[in-house]
C-alpha positions as CSV (number, residue, x, y, z in Angstrom):
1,X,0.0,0.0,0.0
2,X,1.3,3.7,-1.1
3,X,0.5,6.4,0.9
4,X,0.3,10.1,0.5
5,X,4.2,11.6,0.5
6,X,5.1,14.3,3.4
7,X,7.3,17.0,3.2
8,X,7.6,20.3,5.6
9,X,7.4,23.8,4.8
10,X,10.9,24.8,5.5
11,X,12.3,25.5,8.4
12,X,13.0,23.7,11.9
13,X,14.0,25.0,15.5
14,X,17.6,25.7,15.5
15,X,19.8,24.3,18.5
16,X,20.2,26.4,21.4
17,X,24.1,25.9,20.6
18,X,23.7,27.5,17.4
19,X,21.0,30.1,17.5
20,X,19.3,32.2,19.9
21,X,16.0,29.8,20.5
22,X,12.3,30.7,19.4
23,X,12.7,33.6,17.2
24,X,12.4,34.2,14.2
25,X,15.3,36.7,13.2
26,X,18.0,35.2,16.2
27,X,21.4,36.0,16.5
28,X,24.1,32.9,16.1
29,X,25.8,32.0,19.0
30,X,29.3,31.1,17.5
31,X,31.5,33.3,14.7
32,X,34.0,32.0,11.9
33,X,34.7,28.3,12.0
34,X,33.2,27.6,14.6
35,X,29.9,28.8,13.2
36,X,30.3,27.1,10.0
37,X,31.0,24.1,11.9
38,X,27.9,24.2,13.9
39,X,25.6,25.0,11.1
40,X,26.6,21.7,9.5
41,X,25.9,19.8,12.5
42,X,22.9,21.2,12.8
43,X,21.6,20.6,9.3
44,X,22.9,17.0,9.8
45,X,20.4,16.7,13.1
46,X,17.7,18.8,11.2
47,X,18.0,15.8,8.3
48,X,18.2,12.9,10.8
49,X,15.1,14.2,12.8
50,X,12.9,14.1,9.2
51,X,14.3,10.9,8.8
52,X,13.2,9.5,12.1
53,X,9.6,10.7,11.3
54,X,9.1,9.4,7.8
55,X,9.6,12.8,6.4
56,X,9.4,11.5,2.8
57,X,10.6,15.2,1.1
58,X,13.0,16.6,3.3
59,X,15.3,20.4,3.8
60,X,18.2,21.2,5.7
61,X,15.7,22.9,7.8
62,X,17.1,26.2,7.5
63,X,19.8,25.7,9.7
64,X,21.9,28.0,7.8
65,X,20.4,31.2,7.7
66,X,19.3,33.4,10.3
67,X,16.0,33.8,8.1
68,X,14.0,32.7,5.5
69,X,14.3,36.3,3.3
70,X,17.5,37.4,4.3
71,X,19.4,34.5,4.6
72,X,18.8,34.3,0.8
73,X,20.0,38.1,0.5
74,X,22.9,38.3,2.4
75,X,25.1,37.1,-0.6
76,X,24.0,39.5,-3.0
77,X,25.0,42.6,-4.3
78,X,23.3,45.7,-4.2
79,X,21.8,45.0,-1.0
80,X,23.3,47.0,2.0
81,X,22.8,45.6,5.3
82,X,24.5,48.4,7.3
83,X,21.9,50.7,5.9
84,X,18.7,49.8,7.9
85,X,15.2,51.0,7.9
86,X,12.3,50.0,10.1
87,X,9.2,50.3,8.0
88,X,5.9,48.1,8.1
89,X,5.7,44.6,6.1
90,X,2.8,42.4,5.1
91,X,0.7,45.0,4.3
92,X,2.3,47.1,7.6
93,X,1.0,43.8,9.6
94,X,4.1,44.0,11.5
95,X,7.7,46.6,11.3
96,X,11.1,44.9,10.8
97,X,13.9,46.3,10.4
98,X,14.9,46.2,6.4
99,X,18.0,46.3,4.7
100,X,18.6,48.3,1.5
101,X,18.2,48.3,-2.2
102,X,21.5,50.6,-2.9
103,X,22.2,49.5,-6.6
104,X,21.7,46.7,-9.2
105,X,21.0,43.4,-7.7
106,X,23.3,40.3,-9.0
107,X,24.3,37.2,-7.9
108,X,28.2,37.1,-8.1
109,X,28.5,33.4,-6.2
110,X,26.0,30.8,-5.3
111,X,24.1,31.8,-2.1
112,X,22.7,28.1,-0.8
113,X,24.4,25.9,-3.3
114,X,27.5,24.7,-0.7
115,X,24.7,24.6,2.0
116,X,22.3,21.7,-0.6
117,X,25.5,20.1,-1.6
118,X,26.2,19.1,1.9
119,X,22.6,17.7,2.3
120,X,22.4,16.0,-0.4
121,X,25.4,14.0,0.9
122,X,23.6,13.5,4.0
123,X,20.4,11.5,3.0
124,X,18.9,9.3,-0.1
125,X,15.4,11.0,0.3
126,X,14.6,14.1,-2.5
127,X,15.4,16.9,-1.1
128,X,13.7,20.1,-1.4
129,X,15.7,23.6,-0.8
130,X,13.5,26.9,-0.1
131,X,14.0,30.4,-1.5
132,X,12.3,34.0,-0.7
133,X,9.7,34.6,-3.8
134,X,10.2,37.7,-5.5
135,X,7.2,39.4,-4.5
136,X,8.4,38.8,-0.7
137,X,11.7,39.5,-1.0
138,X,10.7,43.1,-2.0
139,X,8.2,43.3,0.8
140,X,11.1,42.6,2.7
141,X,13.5,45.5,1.7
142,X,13.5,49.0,1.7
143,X,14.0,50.1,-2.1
144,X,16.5,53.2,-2.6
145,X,17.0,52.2,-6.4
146,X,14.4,50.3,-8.4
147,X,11.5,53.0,-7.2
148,X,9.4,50.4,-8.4
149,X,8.2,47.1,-6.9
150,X,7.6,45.5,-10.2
151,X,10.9,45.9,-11.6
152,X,12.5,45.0,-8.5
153,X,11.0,41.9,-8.2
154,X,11.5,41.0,-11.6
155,X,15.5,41.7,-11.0
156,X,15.1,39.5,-8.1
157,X,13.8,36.5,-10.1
158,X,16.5,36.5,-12.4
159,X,19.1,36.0,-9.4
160,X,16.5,33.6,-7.9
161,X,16.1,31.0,-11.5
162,X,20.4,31.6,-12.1
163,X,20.4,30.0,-8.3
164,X,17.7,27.6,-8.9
165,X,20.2,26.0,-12.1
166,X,23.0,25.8,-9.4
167,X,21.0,23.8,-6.8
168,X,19.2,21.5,-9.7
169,X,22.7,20.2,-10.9
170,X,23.7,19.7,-7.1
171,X,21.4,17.7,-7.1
172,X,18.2,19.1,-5.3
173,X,14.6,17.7,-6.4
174,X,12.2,20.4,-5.4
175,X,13.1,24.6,-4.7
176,X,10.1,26.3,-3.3
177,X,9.6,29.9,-3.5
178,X,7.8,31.2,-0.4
179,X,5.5,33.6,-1.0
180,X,3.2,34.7,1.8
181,X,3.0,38.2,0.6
182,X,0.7,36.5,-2.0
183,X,-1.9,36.7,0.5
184,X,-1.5,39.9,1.2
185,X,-1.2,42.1,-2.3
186,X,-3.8,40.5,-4.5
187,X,-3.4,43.6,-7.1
188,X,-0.1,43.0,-7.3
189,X,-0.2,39.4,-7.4
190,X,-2.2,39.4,-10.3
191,X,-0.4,42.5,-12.4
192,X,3.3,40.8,-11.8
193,X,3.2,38.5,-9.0
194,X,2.5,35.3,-11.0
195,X,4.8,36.5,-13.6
196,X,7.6,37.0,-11.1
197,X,7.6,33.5,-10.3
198,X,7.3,32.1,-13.8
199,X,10.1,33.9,-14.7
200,X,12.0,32.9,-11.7
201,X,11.6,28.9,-12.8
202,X,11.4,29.3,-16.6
203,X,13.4,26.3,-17.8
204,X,14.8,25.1,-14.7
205,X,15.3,21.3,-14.3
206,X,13.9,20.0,-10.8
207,X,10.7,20.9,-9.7
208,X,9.1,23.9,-8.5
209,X,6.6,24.5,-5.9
210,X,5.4,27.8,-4.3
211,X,4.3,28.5,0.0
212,X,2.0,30.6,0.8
213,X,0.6,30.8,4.2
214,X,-0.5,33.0,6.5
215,X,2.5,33.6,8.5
216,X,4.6,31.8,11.2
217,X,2.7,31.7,14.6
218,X,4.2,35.1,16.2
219,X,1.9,37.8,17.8
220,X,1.7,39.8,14.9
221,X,0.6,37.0,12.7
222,X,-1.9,35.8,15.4
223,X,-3.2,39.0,15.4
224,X,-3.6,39.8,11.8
225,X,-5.6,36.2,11.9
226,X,-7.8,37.3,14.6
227,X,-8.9,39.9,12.1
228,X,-9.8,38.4,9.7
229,X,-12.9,36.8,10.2
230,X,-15.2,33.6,10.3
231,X,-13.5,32.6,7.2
232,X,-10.3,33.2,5.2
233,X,-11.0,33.4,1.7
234,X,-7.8,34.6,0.7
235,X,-7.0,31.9,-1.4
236,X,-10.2,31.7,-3.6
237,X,-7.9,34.7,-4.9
238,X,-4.3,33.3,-4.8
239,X,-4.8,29.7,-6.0
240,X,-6.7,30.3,-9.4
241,X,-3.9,32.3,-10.3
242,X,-1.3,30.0,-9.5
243,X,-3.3,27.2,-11.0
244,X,-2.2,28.9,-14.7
245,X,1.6,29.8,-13.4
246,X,4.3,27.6,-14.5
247,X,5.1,25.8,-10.8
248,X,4.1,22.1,-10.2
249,X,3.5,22.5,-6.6
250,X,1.2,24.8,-4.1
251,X,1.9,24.6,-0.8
252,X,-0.8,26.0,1.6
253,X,-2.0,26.0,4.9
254,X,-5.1,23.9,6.4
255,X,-5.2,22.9,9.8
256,X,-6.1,24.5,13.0
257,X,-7.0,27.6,10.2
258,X,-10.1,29.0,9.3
259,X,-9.4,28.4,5.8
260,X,-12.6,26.8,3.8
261,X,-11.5,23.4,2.1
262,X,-13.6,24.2,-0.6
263,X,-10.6,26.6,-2.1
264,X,-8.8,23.6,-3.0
265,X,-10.8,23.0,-5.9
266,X,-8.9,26.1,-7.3
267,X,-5.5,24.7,-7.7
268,X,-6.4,23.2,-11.4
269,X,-3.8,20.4,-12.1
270,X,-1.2,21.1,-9.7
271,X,0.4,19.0,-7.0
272,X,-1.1,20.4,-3.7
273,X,1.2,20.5,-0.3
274,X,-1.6,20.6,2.4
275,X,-0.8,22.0,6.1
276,X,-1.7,19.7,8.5
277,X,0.2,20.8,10.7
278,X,-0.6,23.8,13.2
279,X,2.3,26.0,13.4
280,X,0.8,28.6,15.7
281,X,-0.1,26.1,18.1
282,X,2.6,24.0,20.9
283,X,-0.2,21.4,21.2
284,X,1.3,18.3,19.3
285,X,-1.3,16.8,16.6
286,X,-2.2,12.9,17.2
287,X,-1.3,11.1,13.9
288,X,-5.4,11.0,13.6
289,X,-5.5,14.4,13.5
290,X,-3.6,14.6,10.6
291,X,-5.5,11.8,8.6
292,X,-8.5,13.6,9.5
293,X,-6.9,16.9,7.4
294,X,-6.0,14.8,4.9
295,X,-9.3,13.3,4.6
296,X,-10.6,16.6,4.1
297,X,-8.4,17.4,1.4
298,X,-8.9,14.3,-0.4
299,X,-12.3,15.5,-1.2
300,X,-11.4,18.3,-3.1
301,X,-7.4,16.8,-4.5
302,X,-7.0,13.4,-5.8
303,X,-4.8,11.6,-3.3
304,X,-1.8,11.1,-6.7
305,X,-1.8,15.3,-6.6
306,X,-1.5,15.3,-2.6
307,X,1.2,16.1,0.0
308,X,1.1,16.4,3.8
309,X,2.8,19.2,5.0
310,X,3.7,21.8,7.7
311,X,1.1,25.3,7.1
312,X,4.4,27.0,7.6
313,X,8.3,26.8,8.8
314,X,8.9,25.8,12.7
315,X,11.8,27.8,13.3
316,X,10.5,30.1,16.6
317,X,8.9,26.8,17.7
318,X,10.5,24.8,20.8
319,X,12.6,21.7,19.2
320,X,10.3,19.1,21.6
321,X,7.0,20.7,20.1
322,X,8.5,20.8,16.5
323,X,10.0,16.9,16.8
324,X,6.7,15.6,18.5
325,X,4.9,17.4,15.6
326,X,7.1,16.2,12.6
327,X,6.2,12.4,14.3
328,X,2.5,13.1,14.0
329,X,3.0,14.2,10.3
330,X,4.9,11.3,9.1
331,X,2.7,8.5,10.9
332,X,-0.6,10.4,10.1
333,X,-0.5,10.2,6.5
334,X,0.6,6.7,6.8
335,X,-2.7,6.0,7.9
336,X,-4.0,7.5,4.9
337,X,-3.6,5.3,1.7
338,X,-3.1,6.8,-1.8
């Protein structure tokens, strides 16, 4: 008997040893070597713990990066990190402080290419490596060049599809492009969003999936939740347009969520990550839990387009909640045959 193939969002806790713990931008503990050092064993537990649970699709969990955006940026050009402006993100849902657009963007040297290389010696299973979207990555930013969204992005997903080549012939099987400002811009999604992305994968050779949730479970994303209503439509916008794009995979969030199952009827022919797993929550999901999500999927996907999956990253989680979690998610779609 088959059964329906797991994967997680991105990100896992990082080791008190390496990171500050339960944040989501912390500072590393170590510096030089030593840090280097330390991020490699740390992708090496991060592997092993996916492995314990079943994980079928697995990352290095982030370990490398202090976070999910600027982790990504940090190798660029163009980008000035000593000039810093605290403005709001997400549609102002929260401030962060923002590095700077100062010039043209490139990519002179691979940014997580050494980092998948190194995981990819670590386990059999297909691997899947994450990257900021476009769209996001200019929410994330404060832009002193481009003066225009748009065309920053679109200079963004050039860098983004050069690094996606890189990380294909290192042998990775899956990049996603997290997106959550998807559910946040709709106008923009739909003028140059979708075409961001497209451009960012056009004729790369693995394959391509694209997140978007509704945020990692901090205050300000619990918050902009609580606003939002009985129901949260959002994505009866966002999937029919990534149903045309050129991706093979949407990734979005279901349990614990107020998000109507009925939306999954919008992802066309796609291959449909479903979260069902709460990442807002510290109470650990029984393996049931998770067949019961699935179940509820399966009525909208066709179990050969379905994944089980985390609604978003675990990194400000605690590594007990996040391990006891990844468990439920590899034994709970076990009990769910394809």
């Amino acid at each position: 008997m088959t059964t329906i193939s797991t994967t997680i969002a991105g990100s896992l806790p990082k080791p008190a040893w390496l990171a500050q713990t339960e944040r989501l931008w912390p500072e590393w503990q170590l510096a030089g070597e030593a840090l280097d050092e330390a991020k490699r064993d740390a992708t090496e537990l991060a592997l092993a713990e996916q492995d314990r649970a079943g994980i079928d699709v697995v990352t290095d969990g982030e370990q490398s990066r202090r976070h999910f955006v600027h982790g990504f940026l940090e190798s660029l050009e163009g980008i000035d990190f000593t000039k810093i402006v605290r403005k709001g993100i997400r549609a102002d849902r929260y401030q962060a402080d923002l590095p700077t657009i100062t010039g043209p963007v490139r990519r002179t040297r691979p940014v997580h290419v050494a980092e998948a290389r190194f995981a990819r010696g670590l386990t059999r299973r297909k691997l899947k490596v994450t990257i900021p979207g476009p769209m996001t990555i200019v929410d994330t930013l404060h832009d002193a060049y481009y003066g225009s969204r748009e065309k920053a992005a679109f200079a963004f997903a050039e860098v983004i599809r050069a690094e996606i080549e890189e990380l294909a012939a290192a042998g990775v099987d899956v990049v996603q492009l997290d997106e959550p400002a998807f559910n946040v811009y709709f106008q923009e999604l739909e003028e140059w969003g979708v075409a961001a992305v497209d451009a960012s994968v056009r004729g790369v050779a693995c394959s391509t999936a694209v997140h978007v949730c509704y945020g990692y479970g901090i205050q300000a994303n619990l918050d902009w939740k609580a606003s939002l209503g009985a129901e949260w439509d959002q994505y009866a916008i966002v999937l029919p347009f990534l149903a045309q794009s050129a991706i093979d995979e949407i990734a979005i969030e279901l349990a614990g969520s107020r998000v109507p199952p009925e939306v999954l009827a919008h992802t066309g022919d796609k291959r449909v990550a479903v979260g069902v797993i709460d990442v807002t929550s510290d109470a650990i999901e029984s393996p049931e839990d998770v067949a019961a999500t699935l179940a509820v999927a399966l009525r909208y996907v066709p179990a050969q387009r379905l994944v089980a999956s985390t609604n978003c990253g675990m990194a400000p989680m605690k590594r007990s909640i996040a391990a006891g979690k990844l468990e439920a998610l590899g034994r709970g779609a076990r009990l769910v045959p394809a």
